[in-house]
MITOR-552928 format. One line per field, with one value per atom (N, C-alpha, C): x, y, z. Coordinates in Angstrom, 1 decimal. Layout:
BEGIN
xx [X ...]
yy [Y ...]
zz [Z ...]
! end
This chain:
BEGIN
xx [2.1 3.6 3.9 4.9 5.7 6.5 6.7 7.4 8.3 9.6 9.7 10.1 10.0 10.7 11.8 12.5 13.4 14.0 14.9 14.5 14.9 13.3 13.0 13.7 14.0 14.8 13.9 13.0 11.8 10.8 11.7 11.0 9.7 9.0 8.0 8.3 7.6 7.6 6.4 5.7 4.7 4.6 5.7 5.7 4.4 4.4 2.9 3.4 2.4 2.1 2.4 2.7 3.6 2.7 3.5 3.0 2.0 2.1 1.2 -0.3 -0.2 -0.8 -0.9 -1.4 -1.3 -2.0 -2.8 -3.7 -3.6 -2.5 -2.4 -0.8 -0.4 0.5 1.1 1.9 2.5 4.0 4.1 5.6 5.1 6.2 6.7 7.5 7.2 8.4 8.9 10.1 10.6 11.2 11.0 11.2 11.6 12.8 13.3 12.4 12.4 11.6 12.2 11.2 12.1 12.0 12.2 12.4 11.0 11.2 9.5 9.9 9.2 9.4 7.6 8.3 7.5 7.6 6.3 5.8 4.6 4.4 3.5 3.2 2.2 2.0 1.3 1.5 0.6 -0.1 -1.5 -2.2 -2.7 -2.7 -2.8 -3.2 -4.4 -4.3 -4.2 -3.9 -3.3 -3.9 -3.4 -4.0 -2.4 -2.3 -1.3 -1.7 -1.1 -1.8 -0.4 -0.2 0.7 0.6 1.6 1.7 2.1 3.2 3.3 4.3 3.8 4.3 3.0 3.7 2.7 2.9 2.3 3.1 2.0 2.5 1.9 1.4 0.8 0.5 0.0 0.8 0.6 0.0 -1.0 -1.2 -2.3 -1.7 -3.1 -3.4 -2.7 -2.7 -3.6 -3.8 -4.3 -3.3 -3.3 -2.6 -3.2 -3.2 -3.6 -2.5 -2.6 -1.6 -2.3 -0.8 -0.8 -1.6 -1.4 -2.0 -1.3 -1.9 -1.8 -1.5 -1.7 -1.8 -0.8 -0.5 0.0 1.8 2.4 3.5 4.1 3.9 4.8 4.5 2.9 2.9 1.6 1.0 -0.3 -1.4 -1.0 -2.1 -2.1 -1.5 -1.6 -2.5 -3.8 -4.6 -5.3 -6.1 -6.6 -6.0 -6.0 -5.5 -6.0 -5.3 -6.2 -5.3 -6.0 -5.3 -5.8 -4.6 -5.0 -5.0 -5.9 -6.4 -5.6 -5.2 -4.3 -4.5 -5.1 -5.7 -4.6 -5.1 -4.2 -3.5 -2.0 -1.5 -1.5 -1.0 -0.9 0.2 1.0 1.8 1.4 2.5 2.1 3.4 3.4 4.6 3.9 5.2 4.7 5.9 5.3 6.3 6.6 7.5 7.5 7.5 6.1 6.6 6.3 6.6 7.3 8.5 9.6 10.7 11.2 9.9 10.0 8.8 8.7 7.4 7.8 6.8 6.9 5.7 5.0 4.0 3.9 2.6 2.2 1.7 1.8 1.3 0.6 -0.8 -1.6 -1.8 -2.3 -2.8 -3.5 -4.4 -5.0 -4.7 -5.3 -5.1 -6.4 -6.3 -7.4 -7.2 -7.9 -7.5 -8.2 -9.2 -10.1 -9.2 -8.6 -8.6 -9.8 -9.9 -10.7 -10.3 -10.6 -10.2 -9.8 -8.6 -8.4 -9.1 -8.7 -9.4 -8.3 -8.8 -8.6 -9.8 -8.6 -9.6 -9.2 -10.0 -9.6 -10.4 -9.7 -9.3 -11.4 -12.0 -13.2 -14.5 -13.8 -14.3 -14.2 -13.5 -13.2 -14.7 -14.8 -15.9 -15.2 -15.9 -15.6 -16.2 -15.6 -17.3 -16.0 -16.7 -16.4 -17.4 -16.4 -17.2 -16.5 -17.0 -16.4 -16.8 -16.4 -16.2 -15.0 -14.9 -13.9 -14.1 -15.4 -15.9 -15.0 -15.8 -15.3 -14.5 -12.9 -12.1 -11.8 -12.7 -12.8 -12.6 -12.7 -13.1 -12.0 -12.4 -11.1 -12.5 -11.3 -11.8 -11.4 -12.2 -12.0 -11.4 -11.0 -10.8 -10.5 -11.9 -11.6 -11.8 -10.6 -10.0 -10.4 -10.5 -10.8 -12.5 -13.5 -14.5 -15.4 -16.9 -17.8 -18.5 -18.2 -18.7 -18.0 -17.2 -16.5 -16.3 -17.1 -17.6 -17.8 -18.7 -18.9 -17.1 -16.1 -15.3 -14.3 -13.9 -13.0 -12.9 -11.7 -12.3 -12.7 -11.0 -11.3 -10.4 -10.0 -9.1 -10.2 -9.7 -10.4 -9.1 -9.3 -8.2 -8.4 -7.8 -8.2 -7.1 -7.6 -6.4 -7.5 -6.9 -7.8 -6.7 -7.3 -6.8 -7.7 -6.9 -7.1 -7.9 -8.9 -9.1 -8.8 -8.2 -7.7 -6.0 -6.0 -4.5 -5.0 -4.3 -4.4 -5.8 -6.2 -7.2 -6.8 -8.1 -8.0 -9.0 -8.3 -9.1 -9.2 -10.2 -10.4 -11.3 -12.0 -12.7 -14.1 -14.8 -14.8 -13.6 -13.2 -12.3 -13.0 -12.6 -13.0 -12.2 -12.8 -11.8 -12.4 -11.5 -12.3 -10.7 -10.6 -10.0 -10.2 -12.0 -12.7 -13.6 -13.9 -15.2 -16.0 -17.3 -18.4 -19.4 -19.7 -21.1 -22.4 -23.2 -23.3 -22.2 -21.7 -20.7 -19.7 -18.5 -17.9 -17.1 -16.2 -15.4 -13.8 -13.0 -11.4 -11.1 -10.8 -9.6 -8.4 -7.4 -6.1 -6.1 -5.3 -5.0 -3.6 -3.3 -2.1 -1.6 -1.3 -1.2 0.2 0.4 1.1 0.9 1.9 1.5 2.3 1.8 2.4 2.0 2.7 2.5 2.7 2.0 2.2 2.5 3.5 4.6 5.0 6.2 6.9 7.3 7.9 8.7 7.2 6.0 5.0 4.8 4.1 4.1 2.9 2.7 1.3 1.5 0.4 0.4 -0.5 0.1 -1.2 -1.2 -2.8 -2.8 -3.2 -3.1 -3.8 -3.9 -5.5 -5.9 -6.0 -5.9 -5.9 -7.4 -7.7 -8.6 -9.6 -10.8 -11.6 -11.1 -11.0 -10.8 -9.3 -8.3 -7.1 -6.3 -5.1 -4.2 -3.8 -3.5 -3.0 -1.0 -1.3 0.2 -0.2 0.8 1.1 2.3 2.2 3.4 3.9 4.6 5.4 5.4 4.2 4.3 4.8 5.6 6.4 5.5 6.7 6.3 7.0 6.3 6.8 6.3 6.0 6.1 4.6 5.2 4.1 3.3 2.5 2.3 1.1 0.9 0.5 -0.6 -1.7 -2.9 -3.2 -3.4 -3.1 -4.7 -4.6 -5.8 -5.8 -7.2 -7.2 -8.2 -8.5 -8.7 -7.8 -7.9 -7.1 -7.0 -7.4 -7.6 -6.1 -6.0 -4.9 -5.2 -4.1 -3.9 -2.7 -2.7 -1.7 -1.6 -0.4 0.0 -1.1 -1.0 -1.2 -0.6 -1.6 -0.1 -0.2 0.2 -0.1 -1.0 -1.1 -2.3 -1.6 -2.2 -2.0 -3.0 -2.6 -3.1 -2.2 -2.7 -2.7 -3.0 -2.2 -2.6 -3.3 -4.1 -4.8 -5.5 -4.8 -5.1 -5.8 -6.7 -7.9 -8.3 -7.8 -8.3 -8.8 -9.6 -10.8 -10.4 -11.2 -10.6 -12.1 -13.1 -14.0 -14.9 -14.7 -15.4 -14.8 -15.2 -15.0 -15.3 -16.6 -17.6 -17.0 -16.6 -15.9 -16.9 -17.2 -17.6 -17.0 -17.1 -16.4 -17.0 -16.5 -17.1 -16.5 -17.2 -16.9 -16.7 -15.6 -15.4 -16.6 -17.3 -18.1 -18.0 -16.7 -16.7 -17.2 -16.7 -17.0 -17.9 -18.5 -19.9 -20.8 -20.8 -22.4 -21.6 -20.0 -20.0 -20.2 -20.4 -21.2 -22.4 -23.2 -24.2 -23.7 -22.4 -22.3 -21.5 -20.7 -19.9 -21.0 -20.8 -21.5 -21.1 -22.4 -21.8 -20.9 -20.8 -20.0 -20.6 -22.1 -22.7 -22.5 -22.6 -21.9 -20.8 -19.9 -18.4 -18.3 -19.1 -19.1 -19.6 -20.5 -21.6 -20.1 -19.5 -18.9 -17.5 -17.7 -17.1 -17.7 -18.7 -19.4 -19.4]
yy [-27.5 -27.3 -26.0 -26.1 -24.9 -24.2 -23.4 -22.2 -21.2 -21.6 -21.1 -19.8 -18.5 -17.3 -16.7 -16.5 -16.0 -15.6 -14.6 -13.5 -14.0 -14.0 -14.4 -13.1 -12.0 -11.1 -10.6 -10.5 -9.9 -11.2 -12.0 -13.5 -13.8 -14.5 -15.4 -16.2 -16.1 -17.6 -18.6 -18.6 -19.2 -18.4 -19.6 -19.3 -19.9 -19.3 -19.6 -21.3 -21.9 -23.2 -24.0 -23.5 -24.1 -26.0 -26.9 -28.1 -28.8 -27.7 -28.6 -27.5 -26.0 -25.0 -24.5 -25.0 -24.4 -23.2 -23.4 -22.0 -20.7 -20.7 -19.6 -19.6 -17.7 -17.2 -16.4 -16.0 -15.5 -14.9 -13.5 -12.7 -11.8 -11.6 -10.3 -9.5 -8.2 -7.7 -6.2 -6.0 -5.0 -3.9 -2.6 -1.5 -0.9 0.3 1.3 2.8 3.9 5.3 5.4 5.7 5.6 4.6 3.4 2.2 1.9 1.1 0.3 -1.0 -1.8 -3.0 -3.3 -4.0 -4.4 -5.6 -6.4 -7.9 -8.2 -8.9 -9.6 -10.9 -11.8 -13.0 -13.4 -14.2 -14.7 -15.8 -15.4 -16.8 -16.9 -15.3 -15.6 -13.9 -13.6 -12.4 -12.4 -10.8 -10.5 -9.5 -9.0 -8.3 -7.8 -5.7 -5.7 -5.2 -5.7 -5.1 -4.6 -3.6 -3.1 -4.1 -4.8 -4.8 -3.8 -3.2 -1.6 -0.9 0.8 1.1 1.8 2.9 3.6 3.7 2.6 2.5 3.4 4.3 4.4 3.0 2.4 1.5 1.9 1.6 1.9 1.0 0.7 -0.5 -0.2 -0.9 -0.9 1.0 2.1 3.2 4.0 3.2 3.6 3.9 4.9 5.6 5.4 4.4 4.3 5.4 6.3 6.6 6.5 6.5 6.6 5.4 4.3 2.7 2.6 2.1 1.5 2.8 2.2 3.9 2.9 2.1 1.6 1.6 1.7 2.0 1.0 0.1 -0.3 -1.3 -2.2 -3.2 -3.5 -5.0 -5.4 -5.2 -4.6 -3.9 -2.3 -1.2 -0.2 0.4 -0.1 0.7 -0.4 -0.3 -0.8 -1.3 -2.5 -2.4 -1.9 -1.5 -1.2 -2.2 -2.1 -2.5 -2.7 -3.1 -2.7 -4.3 -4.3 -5.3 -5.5 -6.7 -6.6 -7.7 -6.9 -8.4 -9.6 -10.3 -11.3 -10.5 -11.4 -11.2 -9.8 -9.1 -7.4 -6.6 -6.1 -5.4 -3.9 -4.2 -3.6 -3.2 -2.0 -1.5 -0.8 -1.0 0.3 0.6 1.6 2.4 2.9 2.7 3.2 4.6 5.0 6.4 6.6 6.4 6.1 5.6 5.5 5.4 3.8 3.0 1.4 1.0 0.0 -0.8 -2.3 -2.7 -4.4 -4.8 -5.1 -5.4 -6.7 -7.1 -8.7 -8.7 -9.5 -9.5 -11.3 -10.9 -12.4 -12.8 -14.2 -13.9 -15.9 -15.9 -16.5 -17.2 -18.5 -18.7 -18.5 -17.6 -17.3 -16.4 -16.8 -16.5 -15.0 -14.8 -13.3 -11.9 -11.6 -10.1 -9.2 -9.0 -8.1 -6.2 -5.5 -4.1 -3.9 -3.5 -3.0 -2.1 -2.2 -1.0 -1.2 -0.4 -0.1 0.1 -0.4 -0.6 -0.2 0.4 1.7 1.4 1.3 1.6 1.2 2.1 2.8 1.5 0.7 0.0 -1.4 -1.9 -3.1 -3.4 -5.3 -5.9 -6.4 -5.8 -6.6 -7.5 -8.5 -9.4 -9.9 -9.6 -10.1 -11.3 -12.7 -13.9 -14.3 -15.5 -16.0 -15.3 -16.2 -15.5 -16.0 -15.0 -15.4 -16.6 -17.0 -18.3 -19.6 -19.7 -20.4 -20.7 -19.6 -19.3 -19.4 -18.3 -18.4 -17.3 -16.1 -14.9 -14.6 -13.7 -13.1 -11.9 -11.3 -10.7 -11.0 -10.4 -10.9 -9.8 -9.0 -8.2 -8.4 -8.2 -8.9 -7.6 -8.1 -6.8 -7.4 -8.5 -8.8 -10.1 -10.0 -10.1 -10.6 -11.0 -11.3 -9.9 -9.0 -7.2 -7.5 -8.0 -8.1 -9.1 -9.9 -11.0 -11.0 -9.6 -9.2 -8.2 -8.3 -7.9 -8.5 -9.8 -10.3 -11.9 -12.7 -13.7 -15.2 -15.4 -16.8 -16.2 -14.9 -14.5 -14.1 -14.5 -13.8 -13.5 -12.2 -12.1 -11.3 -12.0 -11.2 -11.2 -10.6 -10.4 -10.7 -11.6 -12.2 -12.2 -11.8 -11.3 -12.1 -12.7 -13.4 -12.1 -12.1 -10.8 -11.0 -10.5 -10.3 -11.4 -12.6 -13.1 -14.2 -15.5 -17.0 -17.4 -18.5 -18.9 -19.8 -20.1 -20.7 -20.2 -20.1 -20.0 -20.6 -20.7 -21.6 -22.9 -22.6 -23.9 -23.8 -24.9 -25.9 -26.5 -27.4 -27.3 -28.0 -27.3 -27.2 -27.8 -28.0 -28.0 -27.8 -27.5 -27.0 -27.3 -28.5 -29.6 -30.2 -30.0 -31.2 -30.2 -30.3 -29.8 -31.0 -30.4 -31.4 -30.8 -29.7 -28.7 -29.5 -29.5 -28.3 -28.2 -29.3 -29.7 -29.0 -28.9 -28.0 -27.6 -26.7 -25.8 -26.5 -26.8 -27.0 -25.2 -25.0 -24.0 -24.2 -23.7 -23.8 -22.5 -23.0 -21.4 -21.5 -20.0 -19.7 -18.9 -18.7 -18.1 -17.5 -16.4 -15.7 -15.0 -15.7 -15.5 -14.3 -13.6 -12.5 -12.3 -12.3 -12.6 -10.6 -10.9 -9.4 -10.1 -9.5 -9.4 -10.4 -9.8 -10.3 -11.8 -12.3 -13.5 -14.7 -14.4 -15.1 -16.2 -17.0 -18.3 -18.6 -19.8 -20.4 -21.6 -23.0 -24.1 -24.0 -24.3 -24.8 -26.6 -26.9 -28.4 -28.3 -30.0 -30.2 -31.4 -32.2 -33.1 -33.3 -34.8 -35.3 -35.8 -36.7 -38.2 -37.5 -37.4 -37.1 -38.3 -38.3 -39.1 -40.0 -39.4 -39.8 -39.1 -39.5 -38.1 -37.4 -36.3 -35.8 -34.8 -33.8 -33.1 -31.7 -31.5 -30.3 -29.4 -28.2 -27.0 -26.2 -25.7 -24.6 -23.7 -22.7 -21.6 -20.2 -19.2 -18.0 -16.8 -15.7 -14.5 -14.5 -14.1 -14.3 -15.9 -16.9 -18.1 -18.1 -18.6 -19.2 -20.7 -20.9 -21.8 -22.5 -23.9 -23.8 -24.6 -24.4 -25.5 -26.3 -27.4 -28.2 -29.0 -29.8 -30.2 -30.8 -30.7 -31.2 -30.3 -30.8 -30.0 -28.6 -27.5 -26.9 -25.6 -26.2 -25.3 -24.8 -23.6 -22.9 -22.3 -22.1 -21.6 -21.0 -19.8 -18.9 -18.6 -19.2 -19.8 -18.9 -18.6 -17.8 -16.5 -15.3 -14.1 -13.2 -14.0 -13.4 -13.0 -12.0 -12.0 -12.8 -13.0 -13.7 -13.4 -12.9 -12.2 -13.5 -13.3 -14.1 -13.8 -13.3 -12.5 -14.4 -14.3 -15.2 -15.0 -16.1 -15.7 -17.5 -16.9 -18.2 -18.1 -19.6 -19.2 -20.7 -19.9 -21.7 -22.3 -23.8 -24.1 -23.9 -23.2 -23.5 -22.3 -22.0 -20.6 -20.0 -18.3 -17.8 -18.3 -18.2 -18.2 -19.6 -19.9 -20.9 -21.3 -22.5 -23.5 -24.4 -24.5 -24.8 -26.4 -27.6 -28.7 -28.9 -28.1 -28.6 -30.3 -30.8 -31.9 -32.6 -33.6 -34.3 -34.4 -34.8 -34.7 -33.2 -32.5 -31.4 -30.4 -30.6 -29.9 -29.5 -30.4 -29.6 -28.5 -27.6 -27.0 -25.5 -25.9 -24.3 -24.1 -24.9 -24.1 -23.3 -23.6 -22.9 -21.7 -21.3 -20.5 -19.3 -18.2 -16.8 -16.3 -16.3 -15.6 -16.4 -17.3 -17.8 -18.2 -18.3 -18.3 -16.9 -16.0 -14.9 -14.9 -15.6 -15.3 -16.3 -17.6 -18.1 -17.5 -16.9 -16.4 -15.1 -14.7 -13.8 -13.6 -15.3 -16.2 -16.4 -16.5 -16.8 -15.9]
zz [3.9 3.8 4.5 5.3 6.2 5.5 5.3 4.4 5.6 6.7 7.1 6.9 7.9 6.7 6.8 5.4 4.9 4.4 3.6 2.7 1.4 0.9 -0.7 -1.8 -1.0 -1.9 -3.3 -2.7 -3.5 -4.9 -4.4 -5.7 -4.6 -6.0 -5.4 -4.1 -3.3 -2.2 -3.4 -3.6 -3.8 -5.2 -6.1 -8.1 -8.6 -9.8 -10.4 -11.2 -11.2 -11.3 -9.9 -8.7 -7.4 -7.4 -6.8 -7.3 -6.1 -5.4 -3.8 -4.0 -4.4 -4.7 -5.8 -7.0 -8.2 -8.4 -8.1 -8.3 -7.1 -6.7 -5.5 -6.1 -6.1 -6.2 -4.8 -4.4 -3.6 -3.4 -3.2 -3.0 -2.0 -1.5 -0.6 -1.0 -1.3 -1.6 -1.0 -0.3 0.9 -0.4 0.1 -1.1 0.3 -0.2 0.6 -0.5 0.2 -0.5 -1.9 -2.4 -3.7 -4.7 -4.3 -4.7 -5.7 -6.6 -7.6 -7.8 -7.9 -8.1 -9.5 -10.4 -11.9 -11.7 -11.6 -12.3 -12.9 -13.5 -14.5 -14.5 -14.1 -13.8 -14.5 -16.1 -16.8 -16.7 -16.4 -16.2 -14.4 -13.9 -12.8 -12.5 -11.6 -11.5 -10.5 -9.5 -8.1 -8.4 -6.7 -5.8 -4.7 -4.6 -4.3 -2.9 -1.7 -0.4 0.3 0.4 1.8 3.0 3.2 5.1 5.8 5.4 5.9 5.2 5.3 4.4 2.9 2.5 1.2 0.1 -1.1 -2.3 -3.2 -4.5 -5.2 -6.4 -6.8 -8.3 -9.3 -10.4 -11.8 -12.6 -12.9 -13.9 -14.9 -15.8 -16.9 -17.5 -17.7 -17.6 -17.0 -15.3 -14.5 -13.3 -12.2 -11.6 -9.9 -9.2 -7.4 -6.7 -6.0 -5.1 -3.5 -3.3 -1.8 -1.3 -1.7 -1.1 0.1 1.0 2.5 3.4 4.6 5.8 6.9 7.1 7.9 8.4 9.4 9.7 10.5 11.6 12.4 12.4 12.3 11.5 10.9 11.0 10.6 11.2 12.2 13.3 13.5 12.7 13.0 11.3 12.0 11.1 10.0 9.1 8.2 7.0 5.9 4.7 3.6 2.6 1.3 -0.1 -1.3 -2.2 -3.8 -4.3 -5.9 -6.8 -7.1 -8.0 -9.5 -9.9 -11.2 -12.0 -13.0 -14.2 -14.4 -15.2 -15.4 -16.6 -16.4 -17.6 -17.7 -16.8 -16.9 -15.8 -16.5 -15.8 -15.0 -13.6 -12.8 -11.7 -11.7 -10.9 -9.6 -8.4 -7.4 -6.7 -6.4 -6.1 -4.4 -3.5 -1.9 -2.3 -0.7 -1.0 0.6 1.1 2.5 2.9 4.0 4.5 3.8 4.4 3.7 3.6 2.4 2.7 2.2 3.2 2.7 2.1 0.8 0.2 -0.3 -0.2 -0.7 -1.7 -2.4 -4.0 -3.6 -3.4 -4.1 -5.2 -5.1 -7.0 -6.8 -8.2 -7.8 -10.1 -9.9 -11.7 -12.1 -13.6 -13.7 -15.2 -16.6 -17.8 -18.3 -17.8 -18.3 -18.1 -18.9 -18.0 -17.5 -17.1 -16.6 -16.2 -15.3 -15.4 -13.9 -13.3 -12.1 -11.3 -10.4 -9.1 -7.7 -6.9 -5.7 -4.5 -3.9 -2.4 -1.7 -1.2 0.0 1.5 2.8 3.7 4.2 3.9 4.2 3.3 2.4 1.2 1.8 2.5 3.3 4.0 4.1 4.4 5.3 6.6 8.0 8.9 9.2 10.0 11.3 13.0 13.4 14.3 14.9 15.0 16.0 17.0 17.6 19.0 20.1 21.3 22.7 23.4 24.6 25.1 25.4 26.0 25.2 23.5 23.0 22.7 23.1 22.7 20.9 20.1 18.9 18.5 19.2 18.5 17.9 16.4 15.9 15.1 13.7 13.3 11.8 10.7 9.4 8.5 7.8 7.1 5.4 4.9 3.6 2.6 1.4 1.0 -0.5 -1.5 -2.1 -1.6 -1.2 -0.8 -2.3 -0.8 -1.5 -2.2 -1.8 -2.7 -4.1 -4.3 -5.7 -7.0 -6.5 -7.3 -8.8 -9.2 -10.6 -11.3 -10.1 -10.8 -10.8 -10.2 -9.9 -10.1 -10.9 -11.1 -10.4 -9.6 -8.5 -7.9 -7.2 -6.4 -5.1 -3.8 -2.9 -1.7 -1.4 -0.2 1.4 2.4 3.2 4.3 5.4 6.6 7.7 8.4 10.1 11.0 11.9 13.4 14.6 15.6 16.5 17.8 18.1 19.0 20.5 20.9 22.4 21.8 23.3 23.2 23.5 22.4 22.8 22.0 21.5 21.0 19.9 19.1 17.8 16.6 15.7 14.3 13.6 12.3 11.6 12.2 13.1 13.9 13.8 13.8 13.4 12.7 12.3 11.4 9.4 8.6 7.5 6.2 5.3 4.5 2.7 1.8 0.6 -0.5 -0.6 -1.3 -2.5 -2.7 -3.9 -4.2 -6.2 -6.7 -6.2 -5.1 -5.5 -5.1 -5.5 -5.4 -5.3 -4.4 -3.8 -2.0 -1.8 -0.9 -0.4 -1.1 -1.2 -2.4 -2.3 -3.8 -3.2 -4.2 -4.3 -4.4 -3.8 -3.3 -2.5 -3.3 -2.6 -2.3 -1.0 0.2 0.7 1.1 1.1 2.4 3.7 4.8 4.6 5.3 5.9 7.3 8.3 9.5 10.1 11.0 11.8 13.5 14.2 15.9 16.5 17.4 18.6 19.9 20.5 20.2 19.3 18.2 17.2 17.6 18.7 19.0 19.8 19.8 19.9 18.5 18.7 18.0 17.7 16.9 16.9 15.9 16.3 15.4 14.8 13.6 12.1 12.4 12.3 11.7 10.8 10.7 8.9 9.0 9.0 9.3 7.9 7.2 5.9 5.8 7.4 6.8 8.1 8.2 9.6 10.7 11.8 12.8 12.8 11.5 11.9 12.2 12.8 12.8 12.1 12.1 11.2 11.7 11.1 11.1 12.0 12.9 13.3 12.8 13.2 12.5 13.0 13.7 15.1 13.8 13.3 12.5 13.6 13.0 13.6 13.0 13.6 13.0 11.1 10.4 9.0 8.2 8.8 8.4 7.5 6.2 5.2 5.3 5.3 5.3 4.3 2.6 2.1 2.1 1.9 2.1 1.1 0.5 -0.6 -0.2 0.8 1.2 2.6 3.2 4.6 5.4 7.1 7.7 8.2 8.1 9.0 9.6 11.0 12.0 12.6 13.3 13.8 15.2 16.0 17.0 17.5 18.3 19.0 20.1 20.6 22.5 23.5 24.4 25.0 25.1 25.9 26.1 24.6 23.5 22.1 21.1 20.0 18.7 17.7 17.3 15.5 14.4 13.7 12.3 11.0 10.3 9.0 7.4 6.5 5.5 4.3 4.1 3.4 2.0 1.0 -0.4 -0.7 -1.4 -1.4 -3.1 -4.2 -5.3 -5.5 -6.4 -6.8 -7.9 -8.1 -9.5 -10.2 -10.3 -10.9 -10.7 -9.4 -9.0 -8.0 -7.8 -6.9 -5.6 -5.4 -4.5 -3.8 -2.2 -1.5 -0.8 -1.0 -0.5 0.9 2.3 3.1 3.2 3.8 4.2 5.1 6.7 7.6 8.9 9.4 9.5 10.5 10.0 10.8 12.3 12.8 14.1 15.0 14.5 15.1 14.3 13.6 12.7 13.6 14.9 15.7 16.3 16.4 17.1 16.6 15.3 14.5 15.2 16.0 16.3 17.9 18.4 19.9 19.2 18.2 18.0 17.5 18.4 17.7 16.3 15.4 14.4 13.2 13.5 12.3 11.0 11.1 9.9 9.3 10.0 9.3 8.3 9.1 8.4 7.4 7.6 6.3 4.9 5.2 4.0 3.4 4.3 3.5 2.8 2.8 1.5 0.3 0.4 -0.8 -1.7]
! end
């Protein structure tokens, strides 16, 4: 489902129980200096990431300051962020001119204890190459490093490297419990283009070898994964980055089942056994 964008005015895009995505939460929320913004999602924990912009977070009577280093957009500089149990309130605060911040969240009953993730703490894998037109880069901010602390939330930010290509290929999909095979995870995109007015299509193949659906995704455009194959791409000329929130119904640890037709082409793509394992 295409979520074109438009100003949610600090609400959920993606409310908890959502009925295509149940287990994936999603807001954006725009703060002028000064400004806090307080929520609480019971039955679902998150993760609070700057896209730009320096919030302090309060939660749990623990105190993060000075989250995110970034200014002009999702490419100037690294992300960091703060982790928020279920069922636990959580304020932040701009302490910069503006910030626009993402709040993921995944369903998930344990509380558990917050933290922060800083800048230097980030698990990076890059994969892919010019040839194959694959390469990108991964930036994972809730990761496979976090597993003993975190419950079925995983979050990250991928970037297309150079201009034009595709990601997500092979194409994959993680729809159904049926271990050792693959994990049901619903996933959640938020897309962002360089230059701003650059583009790119999401597919989403339902059945192997039938057709499926294409998507004219934008700069800002949400887009939700329910089930299917689905691979993405961005025109030429352009980058594309993607902020991506991935929660399980049974485990963390994601399981991919890549699509028959094109399964032998994991062995031409450099590196991607990498990028799988750092899902798990």
């Amino acid at each position: 489902m295409h979520i074109a964008p438009y100003d949610n005015r600090n609400e959920p895009i993606v409310d908890a129980n959502h009925p295509l995505v149940p287990l994936n939460y999603f807001n954006i929320v725009k703060l002028k200096q000064g400004q806090d913004f307080t929520y609480r999602v019971p039955g679902y924990e998150t993760c609070i990431v700057p896209a730009t912009g320096t919030v302090t977070v309060d939660v749990a009577d623990e105190t993060y300051a000075d989250i995110g280093n970034r200014r002009r957009d999702v490419w100037d500089g690294d992300p960091e962020g703060v982790y928020v149990p279920t069922d636990t309130s959580a304020r932040f605060t701009c302490r910069t001119d503006a910030a626009e911040v993402f709040v993921a969240g995944a369903r998930f009953d344990t509380v558990l204890k917050p933290f922060a993730v800083r800048a230097h703490e980030l698990d990076v894998v890059q994969y892919g190459s010019d040839d194959t037109k694959t390469h990108r880069k991964i930036k994972h901010i809730l990761g496979a490093a976090y597993h003993d602390r975190v419950g079925r939330l995983l979050v990250s930010e991928l970037f297309t490297v150079g201009e034009g290509g595709w990601s997500g290929f092979p194409s994959h999909k993680h729809d159904t419990d049926r271990l050792p095979d693959e994990t049901r995870h619903d996933e959640t995109y938020n897309f962002r283009f360089r230059p701003a007015y650059g583009s790119g299509l999401q597919m989403l193949q339902r059945v192997d070898n039938e057709p499926g659906d294409a998507f004219h995704v934008v700069d800002g455009s949400t887009f939700l994964i329910d089930k299917g194959y689905h691979p993405c791409a961005v025109l030429p000329g352009y980058e594309m980055y993607y902020f991506t929130i991935l929660g399980g119904l049974s485990q963390r640890s994601l399981t991919q089942y890549f699509q028959p037709t094109h399964a032998a082409q994991l062995e031409t793509i450099p590196g991607i056994m990498d990028m799988v394992a750092k899902f798990k």
